[in-house]
C-alpha positions as CSV (number, residue, x, y, z in Angstrom):
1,X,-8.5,-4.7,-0.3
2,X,-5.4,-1.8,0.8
3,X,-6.9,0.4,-1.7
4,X,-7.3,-1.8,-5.0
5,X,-9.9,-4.0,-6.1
6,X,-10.0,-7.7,-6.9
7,X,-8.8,-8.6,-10.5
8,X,-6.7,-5.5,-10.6
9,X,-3.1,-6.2,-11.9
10,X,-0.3,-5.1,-9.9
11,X,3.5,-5.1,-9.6
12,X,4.8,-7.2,-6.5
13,X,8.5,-5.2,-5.1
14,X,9.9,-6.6,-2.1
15,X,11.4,-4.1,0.7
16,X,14.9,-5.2,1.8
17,X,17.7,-2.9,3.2
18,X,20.7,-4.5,0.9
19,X,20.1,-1.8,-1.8
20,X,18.9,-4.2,-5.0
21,X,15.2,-3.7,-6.4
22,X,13.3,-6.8,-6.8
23,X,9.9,-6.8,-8.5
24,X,7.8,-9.4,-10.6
25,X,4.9,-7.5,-12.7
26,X,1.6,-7.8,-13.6
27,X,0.0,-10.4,-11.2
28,X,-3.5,-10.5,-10.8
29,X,-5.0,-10.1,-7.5
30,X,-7.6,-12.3,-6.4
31,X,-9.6,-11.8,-2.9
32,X,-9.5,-14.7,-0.1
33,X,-10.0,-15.3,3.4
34,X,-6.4,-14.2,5.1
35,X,-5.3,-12.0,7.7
36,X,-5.6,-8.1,6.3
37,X,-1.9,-7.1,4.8
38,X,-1.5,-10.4,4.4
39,X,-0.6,-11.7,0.6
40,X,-0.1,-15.4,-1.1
41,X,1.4,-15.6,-4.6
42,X,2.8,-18.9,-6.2
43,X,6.3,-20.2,-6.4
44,X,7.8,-19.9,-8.5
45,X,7.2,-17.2,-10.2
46,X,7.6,-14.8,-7.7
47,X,12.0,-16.1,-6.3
48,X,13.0,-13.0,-7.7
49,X,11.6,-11.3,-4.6
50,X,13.6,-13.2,-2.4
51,X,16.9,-12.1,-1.7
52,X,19.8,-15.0,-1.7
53,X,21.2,-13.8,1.6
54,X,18.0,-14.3,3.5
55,X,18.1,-17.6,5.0
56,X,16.3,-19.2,7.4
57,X,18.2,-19.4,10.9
58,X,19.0,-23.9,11.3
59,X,17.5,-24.6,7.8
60,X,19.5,-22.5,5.7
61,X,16.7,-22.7,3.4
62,X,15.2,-19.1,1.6
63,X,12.8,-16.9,3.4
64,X,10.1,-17.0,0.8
65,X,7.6,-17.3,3.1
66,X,8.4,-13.8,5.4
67,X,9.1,-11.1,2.3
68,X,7.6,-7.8,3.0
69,X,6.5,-6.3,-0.1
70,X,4.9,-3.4,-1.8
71,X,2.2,-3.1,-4.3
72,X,1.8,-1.2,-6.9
73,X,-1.2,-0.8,-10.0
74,X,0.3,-2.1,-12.8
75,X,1.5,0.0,-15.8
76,X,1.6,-1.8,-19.2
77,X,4.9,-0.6,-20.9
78,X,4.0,2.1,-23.9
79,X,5.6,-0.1,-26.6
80,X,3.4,-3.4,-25.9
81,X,0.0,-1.6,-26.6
82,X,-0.8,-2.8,-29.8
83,X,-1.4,-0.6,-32.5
């Protein structure tokens, strides 16, 4: 599964060329049957990947389902570890 395993968490960032990062954290991957570097997450928790300028050509309606994205493992922040 591109180097992780199922029920690993990972950060989602999506690769634009405007400049602005865009990332949801800690989803939880889950294997299924789709093409290899494929990926399906749920609306909408994961909009902020989707840049407002990218529009479909006639609709005028987001791109949400044509993001290219990166993954990373997810790092829980220092100051959330209980104890």
């Amino acid at each position: 599964m591109l180097g992780f395993e199922p029920g690993e968490a990972v950060d989602i960032t999506s690769v634009w060329d405007d400049g602005v990062e865009r990332g949801v954290d800690n989803f939880t991957l889950v294997e299924y049957d789709i093409p290899r570097g494929c990926l399906g997450a749920y609306y909408p928790e994961t909009n902020p990947l989707v840049p407002l300028s990218s529009i479909a050509d006639g609709a005028g309606t987001p791109t949400s389902k044509s993001i290219p994205v990166l993954l990373t493992r997810y790092l829980q922040a220092v100051d959330s570890i209980p104890g």
